[in-house]
SEKOLDO-553541 format. One record per residue (C-alpha): residue in one letter; chain; x, y, z. Coordinates in nm, 3 decimals. Each point is the difference from the previous one (the first is absolute). Example, Ala and Ser with C-alpha at 12.3 -4.5 7.8 and 13.67 -1.06 7.14 Angstrom:
% residues 2
a | A | 1.230 | -0.450 | 0.780 $
s | A | 0.137 | 0.344 | -0.066 $
//
This chain:
% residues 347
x | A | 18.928 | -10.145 | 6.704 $
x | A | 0.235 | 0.306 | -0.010 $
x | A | -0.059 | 0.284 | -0.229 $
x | A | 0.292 | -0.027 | -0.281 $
x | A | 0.251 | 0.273 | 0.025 $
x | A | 0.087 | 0.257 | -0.284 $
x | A | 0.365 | -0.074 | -0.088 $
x | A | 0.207 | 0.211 | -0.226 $
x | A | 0.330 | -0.249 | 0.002 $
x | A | -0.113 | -0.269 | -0.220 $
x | A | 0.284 | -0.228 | -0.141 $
x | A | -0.026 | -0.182 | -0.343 $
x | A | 0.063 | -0.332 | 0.177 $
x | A | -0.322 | 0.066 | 0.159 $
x | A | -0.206 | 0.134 | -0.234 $
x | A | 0.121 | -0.295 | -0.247 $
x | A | -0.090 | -0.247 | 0.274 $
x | A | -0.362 | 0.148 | 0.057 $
x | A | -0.049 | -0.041 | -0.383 $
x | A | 0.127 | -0.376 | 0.019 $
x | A | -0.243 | -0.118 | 0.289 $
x | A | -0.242 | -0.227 | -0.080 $
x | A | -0.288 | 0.153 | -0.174 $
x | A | -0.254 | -0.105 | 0.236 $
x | A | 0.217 | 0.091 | 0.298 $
x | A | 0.098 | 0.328 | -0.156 $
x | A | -0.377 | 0.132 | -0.054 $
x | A | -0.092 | -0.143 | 0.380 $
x | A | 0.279 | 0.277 | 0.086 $
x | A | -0.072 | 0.257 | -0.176 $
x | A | -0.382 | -0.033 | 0.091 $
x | A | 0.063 | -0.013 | 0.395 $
x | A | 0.201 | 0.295 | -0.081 $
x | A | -0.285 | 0.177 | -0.188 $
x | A | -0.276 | -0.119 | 0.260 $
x | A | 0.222 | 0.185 | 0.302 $
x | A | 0.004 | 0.347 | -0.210 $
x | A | -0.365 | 0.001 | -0.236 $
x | A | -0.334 | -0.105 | 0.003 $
x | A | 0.074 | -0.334 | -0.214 $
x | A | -0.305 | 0.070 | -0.185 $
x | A | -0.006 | 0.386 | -0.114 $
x | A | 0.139 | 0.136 | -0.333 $
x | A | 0.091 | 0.336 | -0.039 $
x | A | -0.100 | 0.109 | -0.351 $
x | A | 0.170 | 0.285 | -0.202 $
x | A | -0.067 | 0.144 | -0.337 $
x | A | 0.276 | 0.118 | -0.226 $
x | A | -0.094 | 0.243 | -0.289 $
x | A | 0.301 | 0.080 | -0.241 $
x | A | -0.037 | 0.349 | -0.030 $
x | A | 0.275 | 0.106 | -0.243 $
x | A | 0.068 | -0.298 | -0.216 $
x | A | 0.306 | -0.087 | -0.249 $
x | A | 0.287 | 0.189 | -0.129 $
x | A | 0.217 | -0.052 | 0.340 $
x | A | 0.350 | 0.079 | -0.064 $
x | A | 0.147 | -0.353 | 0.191 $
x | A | 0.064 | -0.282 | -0.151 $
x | A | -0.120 | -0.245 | 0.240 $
x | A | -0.020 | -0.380 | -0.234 $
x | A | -0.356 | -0.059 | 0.135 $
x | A | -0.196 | 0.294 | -0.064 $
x | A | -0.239 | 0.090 | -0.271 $
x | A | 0.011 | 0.379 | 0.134 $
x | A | 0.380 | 0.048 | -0.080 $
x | A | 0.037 | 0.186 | -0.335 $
x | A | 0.303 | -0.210 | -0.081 $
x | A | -0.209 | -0.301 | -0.153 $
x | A | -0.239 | -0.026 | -0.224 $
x | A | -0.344 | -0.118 | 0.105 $
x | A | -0.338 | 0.041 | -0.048 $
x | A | -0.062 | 0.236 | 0.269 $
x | A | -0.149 | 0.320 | -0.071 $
x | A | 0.173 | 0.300 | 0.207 $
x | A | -0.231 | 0.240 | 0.153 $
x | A | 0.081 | 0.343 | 0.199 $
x | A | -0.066 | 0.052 | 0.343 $
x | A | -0.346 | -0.011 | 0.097 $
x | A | -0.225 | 0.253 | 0.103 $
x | A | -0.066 | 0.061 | 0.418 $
x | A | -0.329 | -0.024 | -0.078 $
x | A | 0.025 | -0.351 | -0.170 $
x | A | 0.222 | -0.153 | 0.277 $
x | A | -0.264 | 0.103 | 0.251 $
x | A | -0.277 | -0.198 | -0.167 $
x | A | 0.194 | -0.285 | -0.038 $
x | A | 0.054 | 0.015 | 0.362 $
x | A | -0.359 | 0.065 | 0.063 $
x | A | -0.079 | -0.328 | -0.214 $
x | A | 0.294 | -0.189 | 0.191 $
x | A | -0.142 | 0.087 | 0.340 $
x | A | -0.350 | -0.120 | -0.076 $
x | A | 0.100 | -0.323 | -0.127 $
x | A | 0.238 | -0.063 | 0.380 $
x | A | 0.308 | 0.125 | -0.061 $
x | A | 0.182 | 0.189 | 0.309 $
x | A | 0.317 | 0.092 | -0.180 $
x | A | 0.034 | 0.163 | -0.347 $
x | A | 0.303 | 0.006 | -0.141 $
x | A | 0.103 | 0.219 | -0.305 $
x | A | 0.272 | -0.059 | -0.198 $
x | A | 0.165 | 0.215 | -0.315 $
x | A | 0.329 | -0.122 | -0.238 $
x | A | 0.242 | 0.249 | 0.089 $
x | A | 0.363 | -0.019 | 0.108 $
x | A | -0.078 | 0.252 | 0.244 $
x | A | -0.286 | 0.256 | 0.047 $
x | A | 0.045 | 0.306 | -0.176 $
x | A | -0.006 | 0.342 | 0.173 $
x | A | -0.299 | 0.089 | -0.242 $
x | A | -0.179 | -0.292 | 0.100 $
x | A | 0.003 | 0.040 | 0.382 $
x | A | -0.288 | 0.230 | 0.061 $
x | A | -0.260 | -0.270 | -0.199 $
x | A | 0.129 | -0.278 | 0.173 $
x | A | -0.008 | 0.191 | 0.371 $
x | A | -0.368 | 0.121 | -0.123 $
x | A | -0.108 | -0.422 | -0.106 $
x | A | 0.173 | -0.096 | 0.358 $
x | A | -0.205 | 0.271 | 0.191 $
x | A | -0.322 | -0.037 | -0.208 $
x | A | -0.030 | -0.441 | 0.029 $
x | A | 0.163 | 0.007 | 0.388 $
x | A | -0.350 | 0.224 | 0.038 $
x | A | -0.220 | -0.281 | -0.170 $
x | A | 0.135 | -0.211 | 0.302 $
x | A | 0.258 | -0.213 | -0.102 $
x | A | 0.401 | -0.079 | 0.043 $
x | A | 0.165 | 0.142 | -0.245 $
x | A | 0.307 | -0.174 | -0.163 $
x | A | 0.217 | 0.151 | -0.297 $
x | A | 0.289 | -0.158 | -0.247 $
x | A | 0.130 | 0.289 | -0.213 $
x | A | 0.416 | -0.132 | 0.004 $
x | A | 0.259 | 0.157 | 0.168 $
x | A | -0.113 | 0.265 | 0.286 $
x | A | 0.277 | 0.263 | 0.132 $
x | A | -0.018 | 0.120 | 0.376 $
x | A | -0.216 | 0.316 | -0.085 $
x | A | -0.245 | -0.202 | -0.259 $
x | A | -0.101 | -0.257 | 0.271 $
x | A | -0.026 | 0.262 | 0.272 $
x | A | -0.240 | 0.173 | -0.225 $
x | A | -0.227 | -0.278 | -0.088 $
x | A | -0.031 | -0.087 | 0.398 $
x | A | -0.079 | 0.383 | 0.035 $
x | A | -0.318 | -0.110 | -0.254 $
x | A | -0.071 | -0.325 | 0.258 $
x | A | 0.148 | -0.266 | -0.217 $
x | A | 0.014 | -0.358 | 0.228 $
x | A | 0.166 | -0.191 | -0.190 $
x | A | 0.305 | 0.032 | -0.304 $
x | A | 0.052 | -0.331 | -0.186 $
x | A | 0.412 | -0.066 | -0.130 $
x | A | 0.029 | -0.337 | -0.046 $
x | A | 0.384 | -0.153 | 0.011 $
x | A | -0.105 | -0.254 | -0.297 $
x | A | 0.249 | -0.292 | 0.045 $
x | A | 0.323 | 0.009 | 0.216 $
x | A | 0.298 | 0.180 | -0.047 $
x | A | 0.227 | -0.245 | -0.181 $
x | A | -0.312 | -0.074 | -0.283 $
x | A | -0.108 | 0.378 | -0.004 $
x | A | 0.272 | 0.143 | -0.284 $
x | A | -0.204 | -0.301 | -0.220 $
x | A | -0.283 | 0.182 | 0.012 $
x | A | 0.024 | 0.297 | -0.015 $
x | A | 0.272 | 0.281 | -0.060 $
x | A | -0.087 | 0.329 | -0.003 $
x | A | -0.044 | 0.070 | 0.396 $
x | A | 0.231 | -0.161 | 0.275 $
x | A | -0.117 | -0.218 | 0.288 $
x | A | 0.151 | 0.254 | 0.236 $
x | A | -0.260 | 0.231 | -0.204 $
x | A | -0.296 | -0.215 | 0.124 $
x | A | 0.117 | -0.020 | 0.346 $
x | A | 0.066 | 0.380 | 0.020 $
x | A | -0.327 | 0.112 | -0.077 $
x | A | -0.128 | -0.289 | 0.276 $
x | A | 0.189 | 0.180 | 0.222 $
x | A | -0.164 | 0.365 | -0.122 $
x | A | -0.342 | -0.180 | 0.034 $
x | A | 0.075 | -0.086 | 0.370 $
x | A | 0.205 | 0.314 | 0.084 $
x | A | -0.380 | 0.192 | -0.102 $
x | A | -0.165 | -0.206 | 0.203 $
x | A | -0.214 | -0.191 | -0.238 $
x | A | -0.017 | -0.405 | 0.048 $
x | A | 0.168 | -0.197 | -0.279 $
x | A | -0.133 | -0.234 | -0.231 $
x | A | 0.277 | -0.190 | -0.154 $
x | A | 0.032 | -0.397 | -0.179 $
x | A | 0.120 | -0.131 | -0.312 $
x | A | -0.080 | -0.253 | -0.285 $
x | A | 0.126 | -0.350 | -0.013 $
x | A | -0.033 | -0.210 | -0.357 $
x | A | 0.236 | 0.218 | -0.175 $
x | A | 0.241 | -0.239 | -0.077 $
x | A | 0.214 | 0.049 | 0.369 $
x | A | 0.090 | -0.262 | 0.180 $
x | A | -0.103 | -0.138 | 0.361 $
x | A | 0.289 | 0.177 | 0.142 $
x | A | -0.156 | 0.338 | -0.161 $
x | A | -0.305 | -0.073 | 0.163 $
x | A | 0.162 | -0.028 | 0.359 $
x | A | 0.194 | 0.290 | -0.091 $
x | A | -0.339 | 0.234 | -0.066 $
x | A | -0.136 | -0.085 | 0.313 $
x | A | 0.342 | 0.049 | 0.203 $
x | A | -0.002 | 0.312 | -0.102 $
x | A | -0.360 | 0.072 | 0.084 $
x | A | 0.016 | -0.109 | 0.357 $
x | A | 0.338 | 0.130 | 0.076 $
x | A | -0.077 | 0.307 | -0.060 $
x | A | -0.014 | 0.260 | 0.310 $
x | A | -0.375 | -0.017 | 0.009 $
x | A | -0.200 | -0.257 | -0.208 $
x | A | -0.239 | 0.089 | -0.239 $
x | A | -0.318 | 0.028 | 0.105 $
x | A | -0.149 | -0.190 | -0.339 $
x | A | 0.203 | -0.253 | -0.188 $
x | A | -0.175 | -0.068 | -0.328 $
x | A | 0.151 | -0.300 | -0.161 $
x | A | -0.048 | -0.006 | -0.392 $
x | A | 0.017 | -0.295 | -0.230 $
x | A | 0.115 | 0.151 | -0.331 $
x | A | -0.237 | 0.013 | -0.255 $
x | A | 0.140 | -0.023 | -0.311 $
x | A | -0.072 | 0.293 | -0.249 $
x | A | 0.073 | -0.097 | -0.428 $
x | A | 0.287 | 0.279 | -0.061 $
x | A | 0.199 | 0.000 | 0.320 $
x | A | 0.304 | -0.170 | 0.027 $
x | A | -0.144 | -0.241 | 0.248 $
x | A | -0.293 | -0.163 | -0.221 $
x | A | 0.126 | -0.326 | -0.025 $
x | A | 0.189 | -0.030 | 0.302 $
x | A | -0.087 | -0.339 | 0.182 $
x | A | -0.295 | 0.029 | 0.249 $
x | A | 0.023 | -0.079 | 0.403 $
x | A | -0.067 | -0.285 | 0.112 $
x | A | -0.331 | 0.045 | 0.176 $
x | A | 0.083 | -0.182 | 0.347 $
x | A | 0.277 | 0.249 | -0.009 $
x | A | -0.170 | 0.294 | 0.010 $
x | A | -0.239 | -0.101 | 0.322 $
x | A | 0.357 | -0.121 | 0.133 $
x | A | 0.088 | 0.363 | -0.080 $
x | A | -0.352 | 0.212 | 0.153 $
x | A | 0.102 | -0.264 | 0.316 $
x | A | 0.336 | 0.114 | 0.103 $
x | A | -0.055 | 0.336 | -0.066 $
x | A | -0.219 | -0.063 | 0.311 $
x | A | 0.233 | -0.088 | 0.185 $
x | A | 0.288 | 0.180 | -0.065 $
x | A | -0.295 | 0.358 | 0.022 $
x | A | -0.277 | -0.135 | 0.277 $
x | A | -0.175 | 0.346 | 0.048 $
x | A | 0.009 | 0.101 | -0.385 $
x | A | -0.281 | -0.038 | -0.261 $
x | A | 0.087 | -0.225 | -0.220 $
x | A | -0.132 | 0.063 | -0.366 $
x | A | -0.099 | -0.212 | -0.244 $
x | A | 0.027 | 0.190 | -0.347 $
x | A | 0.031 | -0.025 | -0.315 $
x | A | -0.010 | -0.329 | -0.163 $
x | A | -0.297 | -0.112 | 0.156 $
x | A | -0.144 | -0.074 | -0.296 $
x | A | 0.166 | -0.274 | -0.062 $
x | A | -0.053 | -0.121 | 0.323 $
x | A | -0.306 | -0.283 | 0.066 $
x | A | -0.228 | 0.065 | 0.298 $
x | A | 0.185 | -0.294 | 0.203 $
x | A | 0.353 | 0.121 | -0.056 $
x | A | -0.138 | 0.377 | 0.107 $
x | A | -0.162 | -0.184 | 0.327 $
x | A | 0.324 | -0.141 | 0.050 $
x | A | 0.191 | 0.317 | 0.022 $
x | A | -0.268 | 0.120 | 0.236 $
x | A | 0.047 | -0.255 | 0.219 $
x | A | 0.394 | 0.074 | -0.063 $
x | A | -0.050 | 0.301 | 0.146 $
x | A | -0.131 | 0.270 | -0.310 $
x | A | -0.267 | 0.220 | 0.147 $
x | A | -0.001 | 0.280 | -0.228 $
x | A | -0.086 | 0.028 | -0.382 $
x | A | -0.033 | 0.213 | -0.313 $
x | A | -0.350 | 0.045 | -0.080 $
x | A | -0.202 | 0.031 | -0.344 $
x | A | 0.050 | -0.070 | -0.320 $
x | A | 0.359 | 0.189 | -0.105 $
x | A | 0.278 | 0.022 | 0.197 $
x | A | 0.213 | 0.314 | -0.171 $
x | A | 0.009 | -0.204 | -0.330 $
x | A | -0.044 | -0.364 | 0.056 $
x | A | -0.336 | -0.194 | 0.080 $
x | A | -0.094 | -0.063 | 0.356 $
x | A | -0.303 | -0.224 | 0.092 $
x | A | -0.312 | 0.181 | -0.053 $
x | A | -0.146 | 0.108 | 0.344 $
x | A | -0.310 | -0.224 | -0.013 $
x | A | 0.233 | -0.276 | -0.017 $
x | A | 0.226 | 0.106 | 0.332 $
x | A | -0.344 | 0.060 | 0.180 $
x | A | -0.103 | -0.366 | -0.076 $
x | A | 0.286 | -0.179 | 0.084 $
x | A | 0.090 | 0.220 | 0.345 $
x | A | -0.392 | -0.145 | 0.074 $
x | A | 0.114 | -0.329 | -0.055 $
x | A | 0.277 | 0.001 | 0.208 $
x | A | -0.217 | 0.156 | 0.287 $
x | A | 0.236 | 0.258 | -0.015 $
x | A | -0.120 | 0.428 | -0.044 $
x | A | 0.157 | 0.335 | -0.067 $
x | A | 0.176 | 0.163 | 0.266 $
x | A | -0.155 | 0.334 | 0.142 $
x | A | 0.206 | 0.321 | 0.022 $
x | A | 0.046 | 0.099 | 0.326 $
x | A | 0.267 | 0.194 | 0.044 $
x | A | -0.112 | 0.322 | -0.164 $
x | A | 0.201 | 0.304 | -0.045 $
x | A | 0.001 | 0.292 | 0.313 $
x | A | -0.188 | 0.245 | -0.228 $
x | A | -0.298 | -0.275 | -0.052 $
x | A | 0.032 | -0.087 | 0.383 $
x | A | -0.040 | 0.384 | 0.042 $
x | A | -0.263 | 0.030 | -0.257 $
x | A | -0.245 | -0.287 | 0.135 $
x | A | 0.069 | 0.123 | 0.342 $
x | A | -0.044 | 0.352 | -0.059 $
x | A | -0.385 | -0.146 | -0.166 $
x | A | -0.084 | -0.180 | 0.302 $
x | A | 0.035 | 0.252 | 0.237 $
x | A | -0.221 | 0.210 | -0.216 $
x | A | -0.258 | -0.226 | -0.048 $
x | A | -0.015 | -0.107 | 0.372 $
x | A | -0.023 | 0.371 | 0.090 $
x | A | -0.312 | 0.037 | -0.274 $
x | A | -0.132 | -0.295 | 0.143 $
x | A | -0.021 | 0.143 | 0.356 $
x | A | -0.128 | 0.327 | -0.107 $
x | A | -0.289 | -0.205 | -0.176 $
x | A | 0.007 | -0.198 | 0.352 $
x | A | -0.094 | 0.301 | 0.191 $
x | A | -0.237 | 0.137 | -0.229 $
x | A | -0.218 | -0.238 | 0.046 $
//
């Protein structure tokens, strides 16, 4: 079997036609697919920590965070560097590889740069990727978090662009694409997806992932989010997704990006074990892990553990560590091999 190729000139015909396969035929695709480019049976596992909640400027119709609607969510300032680290400590011990921080801004203040560089430095030394969503990034903003050794920036598109002025209106879609481009130009790797269940229609959803793959260089994770509905958004009562829809969804976003990590986020708690399984098999091999995501439940962490054992399935490992860690570990080898000789030829 050949190894799928990355394509960045995907039609709507095509995409619409991937989505109207059979089901069964459509997953047996998307799973050859996955087989040729992961271990079918490894997870990677982030943890996201919200760590500036509430009070964002935007108005985006699904989220609790935006200060335009009134919900129950309490705002909170930007957390301490010491704070963040522990989490990240806790996150790491329980199998996470990636953390991923996220705060409800437009964009980063200047103010706020030096405690977000200072979190980046201070978890990337625990061990782990490091992933930020703070909004918009300018040129010199993302070339100064990957100064700090940030791996990943999340910017997700949200829907296509035809459905995206229903959703939200205070930032453009050119806006989300340009700071893609600032994240790429600094040389970080892009995590990037969108949420379906918002009321769009199927052509909405082909449009999202169009614009995902055709893009000069794919993202490198593609977390797919079911929307979770929120009491005070715009979008509380908005009819939910049909659930075969959604795998159909997780399945040709692995075909249309073969070497990306495709995400399964938030909504997962409304998600049974089988229909989760089912997106694995689809294709998913990474997920959110604990018991918040931002502001919405996620499936406690006990409960991932148990059913990745039943599937046979297991966390990925981290392998592909930074140069300073590669340096670092190196660096102690050759010092204890050379304490280990001297010992040697004492003796």
């Amino acid at each position: 079997m050949t190894m799928a190729t990355v394509r960045h000139d995907w039609t709507h015909e095509e995409v619409k036609a991937l989505f109207e396969m059979p089901f069964n035929d459509l997953l047996f695709k998307a799973a050859s697919i996955h087989r040729e480019n992961f271990n079918p049976n490894e997870v990677q596992i982030s943890t996201l920590l919200s760590i500036k909640t509430g009070a964002c400027p935007e108005d985006c119709k699904y989220c609790p965070q935006s200060g335009h609607y009134k919900t129950d969510l309490e705002r909170e300032r930007l957390m301490e560097v010491e704070k963040v680290v522990e989490q990240a400590r806790l996150a790491k011990q329980k199998g996470a590889t990636r953390f991923c921080m996220g705060a409800a801004w437009s964009d980063p203040k200047e103010r706020d740069m030096p405690y977000i560089e200072k979190m980046v430095r201070e978890v990337k030394e625990l061990g782990l990727e490091t992933c930020m969503t703070l909004g918009m990034l300018d040129n010199q903003k993302a070339h100064a978090l990957k100064d700090a050794g940030l791996d990943y920036y999340n910017h997700n598109l949200d829907t296509s662009p035809e459905y995206y002025q229903q959703i939200i209106t205070t930032r453009t879609y050119q806006d989300r694409l340009d700071t893609i481009d600032n994240v790429r130009d600094a040389g970080m790797k892009v995590c990037s997806g969108g949420i379906v269940g918002m009321g769009e229609q199927a052509a909405d959803r082909f449009g999202l992932l169009m614009q995902l793959a055709n893009l000069p260089q794919q993202p490198e994770s593609v977390p797919i989010n079911m929307l979770v509905k929120v009491k005070g958004t715009p979008l509380e009562d908005v009819e939910d997704l049909d659930h075969f829809e959604f795998v159909r969804t997780i399945a040709v976003a692995r075909i249309m990006m073969p070497k990306s990590y495709v995400r399964l986020s938030a909504g997962r708690t409304a998600m049974n074990e089988q229909m989760q399984s089912m997106c694995f098999f689809a294709g998913a091999n990474s997920i959110f892990y604990g018991d918040k995501l931002l502001t919405t439940e996620n499936p406690e962490a006990d409960a991932d553990m148990n059913l990745l054992k039943k599937l046979g399935m297991k966390p990925e490992e981290r392998h592909d560590y930074s140069d300073e860690a590669y340096e670092a570990s190196l660096s102690s080898a050759i010092a204890d091999k050379a304490t280990s000789e001297l010992f040697y030829e004492a003796n």
